[in-house]
HTML snippet that shows the backbone in 3Dmol.js (N, CA, C, O; Angstrom):
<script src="https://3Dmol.org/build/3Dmol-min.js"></script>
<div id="view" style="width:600px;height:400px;position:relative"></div>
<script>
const pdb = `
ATOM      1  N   UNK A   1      -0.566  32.387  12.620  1.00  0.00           N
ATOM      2  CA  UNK A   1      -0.058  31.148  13.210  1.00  0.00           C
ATOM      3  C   UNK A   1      -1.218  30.215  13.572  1.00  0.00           C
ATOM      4  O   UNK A   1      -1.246  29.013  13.307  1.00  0.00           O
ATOM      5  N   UNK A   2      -2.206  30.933  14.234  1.00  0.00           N
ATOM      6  CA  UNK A   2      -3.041  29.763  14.469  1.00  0.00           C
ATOM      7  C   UNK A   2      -4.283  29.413  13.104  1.00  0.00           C
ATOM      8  O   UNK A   2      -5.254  28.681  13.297  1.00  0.00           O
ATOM      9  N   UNK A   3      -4.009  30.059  11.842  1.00  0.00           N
ATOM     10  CA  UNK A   3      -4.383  28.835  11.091  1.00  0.00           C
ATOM     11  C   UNK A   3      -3.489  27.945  10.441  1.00  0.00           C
ATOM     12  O   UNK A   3      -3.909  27.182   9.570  1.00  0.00           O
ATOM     13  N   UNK A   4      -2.462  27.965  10.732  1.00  0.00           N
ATOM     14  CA  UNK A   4      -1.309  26.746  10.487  1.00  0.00           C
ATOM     15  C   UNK A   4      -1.438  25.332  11.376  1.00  0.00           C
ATOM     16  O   UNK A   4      -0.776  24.301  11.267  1.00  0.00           O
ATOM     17  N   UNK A   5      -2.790  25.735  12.512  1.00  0.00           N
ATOM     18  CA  UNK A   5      -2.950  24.284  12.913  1.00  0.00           C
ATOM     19  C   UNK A   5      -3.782  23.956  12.797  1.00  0.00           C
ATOM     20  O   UNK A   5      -3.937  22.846  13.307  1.00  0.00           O
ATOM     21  N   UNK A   6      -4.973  24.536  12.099  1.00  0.00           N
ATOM     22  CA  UNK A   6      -6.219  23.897  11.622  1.00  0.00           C
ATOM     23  C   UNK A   6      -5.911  23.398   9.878  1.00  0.00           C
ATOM     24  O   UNK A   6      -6.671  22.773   9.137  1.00  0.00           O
ATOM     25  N   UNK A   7      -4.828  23.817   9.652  1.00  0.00           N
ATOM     26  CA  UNK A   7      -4.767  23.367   8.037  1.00  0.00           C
ATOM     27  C   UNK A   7      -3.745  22.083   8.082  1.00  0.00           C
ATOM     28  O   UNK A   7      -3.361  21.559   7.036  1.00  0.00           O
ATOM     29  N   UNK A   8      -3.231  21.503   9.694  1.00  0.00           N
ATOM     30  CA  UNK A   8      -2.494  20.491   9.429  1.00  0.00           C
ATOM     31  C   UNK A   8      -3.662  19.506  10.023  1.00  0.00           C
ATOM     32  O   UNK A   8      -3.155  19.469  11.144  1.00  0.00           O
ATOM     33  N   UNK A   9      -4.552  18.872  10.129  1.00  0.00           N
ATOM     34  CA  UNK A   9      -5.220  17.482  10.095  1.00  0.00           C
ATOM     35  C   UNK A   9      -4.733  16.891   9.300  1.00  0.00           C
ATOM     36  O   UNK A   9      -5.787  16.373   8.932  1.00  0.00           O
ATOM     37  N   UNK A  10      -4.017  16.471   8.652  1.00  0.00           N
ATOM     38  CA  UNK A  10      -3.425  15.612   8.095  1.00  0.00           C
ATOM     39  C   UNK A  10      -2.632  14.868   9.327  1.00  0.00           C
ATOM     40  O   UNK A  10      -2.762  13.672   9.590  1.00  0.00           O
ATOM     41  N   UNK A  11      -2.049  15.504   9.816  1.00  0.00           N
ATOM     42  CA  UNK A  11      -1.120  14.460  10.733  1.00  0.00           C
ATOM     43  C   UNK A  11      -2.084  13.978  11.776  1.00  0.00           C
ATOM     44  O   UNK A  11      -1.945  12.795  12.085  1.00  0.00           O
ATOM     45  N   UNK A  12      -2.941  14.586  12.324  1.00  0.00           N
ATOM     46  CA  UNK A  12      -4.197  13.977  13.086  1.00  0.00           C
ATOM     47  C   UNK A  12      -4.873  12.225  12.348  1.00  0.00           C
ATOM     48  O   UNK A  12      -5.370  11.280  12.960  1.00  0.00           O
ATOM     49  N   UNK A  13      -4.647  12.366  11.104  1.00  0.00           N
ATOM     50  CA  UNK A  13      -5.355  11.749  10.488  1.00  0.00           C
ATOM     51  C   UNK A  13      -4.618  10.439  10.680  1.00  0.00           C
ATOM     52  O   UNK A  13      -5.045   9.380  11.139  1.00  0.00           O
ATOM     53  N   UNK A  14      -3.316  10.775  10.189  1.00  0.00           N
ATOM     54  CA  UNK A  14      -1.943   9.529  10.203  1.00  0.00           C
ATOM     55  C   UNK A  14      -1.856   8.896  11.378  1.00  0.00           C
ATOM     56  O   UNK A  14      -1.095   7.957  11.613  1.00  0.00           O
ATOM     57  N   UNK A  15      -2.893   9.562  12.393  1.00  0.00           N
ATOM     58  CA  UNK A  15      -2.369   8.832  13.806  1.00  0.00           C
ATOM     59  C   UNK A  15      -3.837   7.666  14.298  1.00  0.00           C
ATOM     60  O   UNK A  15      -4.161   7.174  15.379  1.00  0.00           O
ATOM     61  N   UNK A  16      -4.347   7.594  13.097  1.00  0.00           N
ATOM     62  CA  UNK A  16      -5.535   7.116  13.453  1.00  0.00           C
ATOM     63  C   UNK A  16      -5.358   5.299  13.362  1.00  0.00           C
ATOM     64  O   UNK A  16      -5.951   4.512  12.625  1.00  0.00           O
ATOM     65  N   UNK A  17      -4.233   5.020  14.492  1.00  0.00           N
ATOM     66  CA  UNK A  17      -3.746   3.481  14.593  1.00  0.00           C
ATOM     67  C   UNK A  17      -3.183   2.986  13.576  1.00  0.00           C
ATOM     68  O   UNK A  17      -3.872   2.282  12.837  1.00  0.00           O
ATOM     69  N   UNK A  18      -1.629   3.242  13.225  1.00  0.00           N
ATOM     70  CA  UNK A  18      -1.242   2.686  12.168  1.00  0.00           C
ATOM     71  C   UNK A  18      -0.862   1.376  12.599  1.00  0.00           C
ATOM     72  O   UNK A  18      -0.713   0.581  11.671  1.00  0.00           O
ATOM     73  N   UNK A  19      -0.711   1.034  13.484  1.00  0.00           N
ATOM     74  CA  UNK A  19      -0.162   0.135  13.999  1.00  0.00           C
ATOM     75  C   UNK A  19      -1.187  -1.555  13.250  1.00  0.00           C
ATOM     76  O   UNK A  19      -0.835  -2.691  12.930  1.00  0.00           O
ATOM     77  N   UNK A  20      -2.414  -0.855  13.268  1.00  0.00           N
ATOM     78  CA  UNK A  20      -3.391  -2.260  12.623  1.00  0.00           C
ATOM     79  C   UNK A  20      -3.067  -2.542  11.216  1.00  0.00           C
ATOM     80  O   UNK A  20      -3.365  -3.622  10.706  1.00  0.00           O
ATOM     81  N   UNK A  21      -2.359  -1.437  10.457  1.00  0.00           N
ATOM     82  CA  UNK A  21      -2.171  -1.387   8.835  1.00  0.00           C
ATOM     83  C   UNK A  21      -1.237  -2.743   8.709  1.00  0.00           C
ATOM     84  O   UNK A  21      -1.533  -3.631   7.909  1.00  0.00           O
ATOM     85  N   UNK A  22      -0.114  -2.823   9.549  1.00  0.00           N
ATOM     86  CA  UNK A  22       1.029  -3.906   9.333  1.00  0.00           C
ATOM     87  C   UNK A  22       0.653  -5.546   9.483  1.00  0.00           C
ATOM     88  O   UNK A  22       1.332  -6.557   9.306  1.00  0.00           O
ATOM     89  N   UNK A  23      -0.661  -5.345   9.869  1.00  0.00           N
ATOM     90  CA  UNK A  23      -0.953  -6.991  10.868  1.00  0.00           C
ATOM     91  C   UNK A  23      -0.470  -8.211   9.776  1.00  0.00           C
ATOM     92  O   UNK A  23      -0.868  -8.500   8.647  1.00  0.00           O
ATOM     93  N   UNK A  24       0.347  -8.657  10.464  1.00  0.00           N
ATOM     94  CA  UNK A  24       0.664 -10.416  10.108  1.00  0.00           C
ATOM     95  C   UNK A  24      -0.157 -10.996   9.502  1.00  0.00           C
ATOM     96  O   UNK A  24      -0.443 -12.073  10.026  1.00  0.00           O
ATOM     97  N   UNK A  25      -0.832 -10.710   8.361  1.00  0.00           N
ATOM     98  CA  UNK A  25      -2.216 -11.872   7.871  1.00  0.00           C
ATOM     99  C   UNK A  25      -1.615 -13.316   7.635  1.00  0.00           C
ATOM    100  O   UNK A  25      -2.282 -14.350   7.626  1.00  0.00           O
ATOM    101  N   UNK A  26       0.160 -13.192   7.387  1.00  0.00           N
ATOM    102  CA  UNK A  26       0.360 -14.507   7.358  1.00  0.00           C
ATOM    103  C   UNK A  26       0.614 -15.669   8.130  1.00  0.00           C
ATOM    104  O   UNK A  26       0.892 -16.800   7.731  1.00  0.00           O
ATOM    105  N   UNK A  27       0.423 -15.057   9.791  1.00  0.00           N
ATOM    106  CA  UNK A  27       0.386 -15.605  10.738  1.00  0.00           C
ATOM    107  C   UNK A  27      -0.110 -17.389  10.658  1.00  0.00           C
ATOM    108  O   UNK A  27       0.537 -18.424  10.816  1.00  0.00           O
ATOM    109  N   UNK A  28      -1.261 -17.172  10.404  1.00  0.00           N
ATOM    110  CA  UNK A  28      -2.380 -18.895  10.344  1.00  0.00           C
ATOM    111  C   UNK A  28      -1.496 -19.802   9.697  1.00  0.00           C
ATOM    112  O   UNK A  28      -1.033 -20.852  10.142  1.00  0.00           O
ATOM    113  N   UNK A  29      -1.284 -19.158   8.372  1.00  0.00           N
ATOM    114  CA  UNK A  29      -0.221 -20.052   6.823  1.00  0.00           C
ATOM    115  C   UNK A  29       0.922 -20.600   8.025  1.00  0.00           C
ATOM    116  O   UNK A  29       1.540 -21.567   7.582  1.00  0.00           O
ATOM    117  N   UNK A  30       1.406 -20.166   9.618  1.00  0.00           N
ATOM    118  CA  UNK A  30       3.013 -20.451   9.212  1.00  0.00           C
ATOM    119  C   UNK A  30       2.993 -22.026   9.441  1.00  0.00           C
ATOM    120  O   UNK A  30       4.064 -22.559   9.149  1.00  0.00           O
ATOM    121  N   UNK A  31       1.805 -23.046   9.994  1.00  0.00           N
ATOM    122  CA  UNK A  31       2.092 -24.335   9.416  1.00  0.00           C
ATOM    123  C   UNK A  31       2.924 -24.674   8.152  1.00  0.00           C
ATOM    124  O   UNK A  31       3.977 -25.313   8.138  1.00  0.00           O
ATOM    125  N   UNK A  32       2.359 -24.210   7.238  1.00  0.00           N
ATOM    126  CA  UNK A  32       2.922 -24.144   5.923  1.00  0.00           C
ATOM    127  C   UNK A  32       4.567 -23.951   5.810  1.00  0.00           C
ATOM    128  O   UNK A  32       5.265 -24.466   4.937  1.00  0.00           O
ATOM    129  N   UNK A  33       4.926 -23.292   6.638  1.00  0.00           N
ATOM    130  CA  UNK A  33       6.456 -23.060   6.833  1.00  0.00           C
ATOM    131  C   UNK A  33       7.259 -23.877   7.232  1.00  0.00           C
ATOM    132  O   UNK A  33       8.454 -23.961   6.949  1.00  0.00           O
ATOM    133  N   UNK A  34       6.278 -24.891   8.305  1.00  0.00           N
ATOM    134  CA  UNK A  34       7.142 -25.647   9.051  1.00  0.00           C
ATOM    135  C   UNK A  34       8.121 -26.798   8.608  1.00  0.00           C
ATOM    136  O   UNK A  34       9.073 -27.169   9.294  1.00  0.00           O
ATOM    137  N   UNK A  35       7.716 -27.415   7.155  1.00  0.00           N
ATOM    138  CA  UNK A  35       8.153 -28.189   6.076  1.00  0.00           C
ATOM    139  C   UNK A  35      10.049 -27.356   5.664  1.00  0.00           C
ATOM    140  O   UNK A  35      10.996 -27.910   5.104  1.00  0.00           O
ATOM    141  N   UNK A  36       9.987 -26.357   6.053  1.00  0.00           N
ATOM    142  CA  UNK A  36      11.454 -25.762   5.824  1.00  0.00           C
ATOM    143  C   UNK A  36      12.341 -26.114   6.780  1.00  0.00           C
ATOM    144  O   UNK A  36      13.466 -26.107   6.280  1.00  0.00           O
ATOM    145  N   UNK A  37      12.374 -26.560   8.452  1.00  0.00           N
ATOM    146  CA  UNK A  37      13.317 -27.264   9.141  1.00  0.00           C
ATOM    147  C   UNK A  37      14.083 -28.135   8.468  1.00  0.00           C
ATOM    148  O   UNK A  37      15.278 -28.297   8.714  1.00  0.00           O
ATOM    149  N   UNK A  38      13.453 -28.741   7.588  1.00  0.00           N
ATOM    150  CA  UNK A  38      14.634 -29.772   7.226  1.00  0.00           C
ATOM    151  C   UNK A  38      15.730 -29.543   6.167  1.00  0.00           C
ATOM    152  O   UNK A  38      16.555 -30.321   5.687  1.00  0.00           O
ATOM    153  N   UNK A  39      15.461 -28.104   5.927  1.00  0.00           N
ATOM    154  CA  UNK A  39      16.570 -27.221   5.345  1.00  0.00           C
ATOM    155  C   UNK A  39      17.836 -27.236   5.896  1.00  0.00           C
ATOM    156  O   UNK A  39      18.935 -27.600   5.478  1.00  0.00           O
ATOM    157  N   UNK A  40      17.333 -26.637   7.190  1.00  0.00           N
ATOM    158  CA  UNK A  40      18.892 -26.193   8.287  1.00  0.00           C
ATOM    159  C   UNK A  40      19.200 -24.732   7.266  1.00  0.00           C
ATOM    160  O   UNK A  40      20.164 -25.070   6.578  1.00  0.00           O
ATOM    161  N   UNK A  41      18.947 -23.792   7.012  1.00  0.00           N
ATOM    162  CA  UNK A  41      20.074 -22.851   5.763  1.00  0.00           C
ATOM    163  C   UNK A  41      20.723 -21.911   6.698  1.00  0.00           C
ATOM    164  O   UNK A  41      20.513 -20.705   6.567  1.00  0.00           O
ATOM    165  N   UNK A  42      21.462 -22.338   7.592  1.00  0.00           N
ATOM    166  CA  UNK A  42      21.880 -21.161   8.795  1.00  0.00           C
ATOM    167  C   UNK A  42      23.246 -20.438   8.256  1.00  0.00           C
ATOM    168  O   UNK A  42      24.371 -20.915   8.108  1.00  0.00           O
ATOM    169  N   UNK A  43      22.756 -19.138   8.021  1.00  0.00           N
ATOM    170  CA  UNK A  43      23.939 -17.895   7.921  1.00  0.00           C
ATOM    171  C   UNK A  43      24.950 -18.206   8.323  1.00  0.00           C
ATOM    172  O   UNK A  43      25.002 -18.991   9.269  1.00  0.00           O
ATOM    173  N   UNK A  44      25.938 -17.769   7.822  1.00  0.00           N
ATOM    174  CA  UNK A  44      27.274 -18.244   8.133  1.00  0.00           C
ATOM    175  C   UNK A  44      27.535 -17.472   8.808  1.00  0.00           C
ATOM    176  O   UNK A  44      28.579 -17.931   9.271  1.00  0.00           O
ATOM    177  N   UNK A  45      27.318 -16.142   9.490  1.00  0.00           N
ATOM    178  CA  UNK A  45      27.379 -15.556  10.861  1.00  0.00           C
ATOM    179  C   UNK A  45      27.384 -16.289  12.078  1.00  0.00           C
ATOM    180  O   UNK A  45      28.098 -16.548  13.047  1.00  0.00           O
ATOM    181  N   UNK A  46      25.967 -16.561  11.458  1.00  0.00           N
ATOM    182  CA  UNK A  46      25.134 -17.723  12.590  1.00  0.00           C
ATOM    183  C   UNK A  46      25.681 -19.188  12.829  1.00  0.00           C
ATOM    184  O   UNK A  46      25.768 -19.779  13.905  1.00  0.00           O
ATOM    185  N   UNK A  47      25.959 -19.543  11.817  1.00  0.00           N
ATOM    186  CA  UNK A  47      27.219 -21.123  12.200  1.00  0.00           C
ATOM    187  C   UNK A  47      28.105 -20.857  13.465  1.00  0.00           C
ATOM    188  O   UNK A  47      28.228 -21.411  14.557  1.00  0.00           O
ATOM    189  N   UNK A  48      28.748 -19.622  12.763  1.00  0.00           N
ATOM    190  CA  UNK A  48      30.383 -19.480  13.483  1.00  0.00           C
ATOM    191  C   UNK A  48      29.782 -19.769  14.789  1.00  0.00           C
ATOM    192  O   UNK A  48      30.094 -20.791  15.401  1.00  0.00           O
ATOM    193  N   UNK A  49      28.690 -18.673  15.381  1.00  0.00           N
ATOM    194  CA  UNK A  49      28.401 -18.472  16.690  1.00  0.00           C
ATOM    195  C   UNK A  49      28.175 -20.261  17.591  1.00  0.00           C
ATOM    196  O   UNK A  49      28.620 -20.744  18.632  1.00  0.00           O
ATOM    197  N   UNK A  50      27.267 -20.750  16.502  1.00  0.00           N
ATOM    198  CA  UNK A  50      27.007 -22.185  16.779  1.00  0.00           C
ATOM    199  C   UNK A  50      28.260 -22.964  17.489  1.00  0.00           C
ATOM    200  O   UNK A  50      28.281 -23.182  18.700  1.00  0.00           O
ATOM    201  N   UNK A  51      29.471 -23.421  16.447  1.00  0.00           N
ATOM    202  CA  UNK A  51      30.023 -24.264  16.590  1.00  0.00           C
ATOM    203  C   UNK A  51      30.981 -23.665  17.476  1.00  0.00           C
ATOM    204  O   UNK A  51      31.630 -24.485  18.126  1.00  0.00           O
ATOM    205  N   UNK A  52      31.297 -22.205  17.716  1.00  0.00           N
ATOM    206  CA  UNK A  52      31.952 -21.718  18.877  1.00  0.00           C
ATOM    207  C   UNK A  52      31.083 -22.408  20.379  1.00  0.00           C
ATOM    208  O   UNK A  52      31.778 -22.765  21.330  1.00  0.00           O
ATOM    209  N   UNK A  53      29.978 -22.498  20.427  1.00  0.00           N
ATOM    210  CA  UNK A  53      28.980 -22.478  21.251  1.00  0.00           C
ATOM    211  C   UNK A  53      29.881 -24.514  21.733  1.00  0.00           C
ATOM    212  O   UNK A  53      30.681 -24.813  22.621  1.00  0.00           O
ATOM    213  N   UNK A  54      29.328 -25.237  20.836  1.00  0.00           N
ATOM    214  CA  UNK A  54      29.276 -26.540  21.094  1.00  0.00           C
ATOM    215  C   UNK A  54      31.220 -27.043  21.322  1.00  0.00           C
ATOM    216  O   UNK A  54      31.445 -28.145  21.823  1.00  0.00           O
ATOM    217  N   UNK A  55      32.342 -26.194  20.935  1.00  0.00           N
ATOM    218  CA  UNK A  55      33.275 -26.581  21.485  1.00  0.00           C
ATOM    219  C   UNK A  55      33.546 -26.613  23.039  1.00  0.00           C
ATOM    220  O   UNK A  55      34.607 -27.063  23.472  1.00  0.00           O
TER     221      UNK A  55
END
`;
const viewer = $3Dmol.createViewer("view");
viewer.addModel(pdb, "pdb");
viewer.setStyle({}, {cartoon: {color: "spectrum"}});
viewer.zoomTo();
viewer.render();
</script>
């Protein structure tokens, strides 16, 4: 049994901050996005809730 935990470092390894792997690089670009407001393309889920809202 106890070399069944020196042969798992592997999962030691996986824990070495995955959290930095995901980072947003597209964060800076979302100027670039902002040109899409004048879309409006709101889900039709999302309407219903709307115009329930404004009656």
């Amino acid at each position: 049994m106890a070399s069944l935990k020196p042969e798992k470092p592997g999962c030691q390894s996986g824990k070495k901050e995955p959290a930095k792997a995901p980072v947003p690089k597209q964060a800076p670009p979302k100027e670039e996005q902002k040109p899409r407001e004048p879309k409006k393309k709101v889900p039709g889920h999302l309407q219903r809730n709307r115009t329930n809202k404004e009656e």
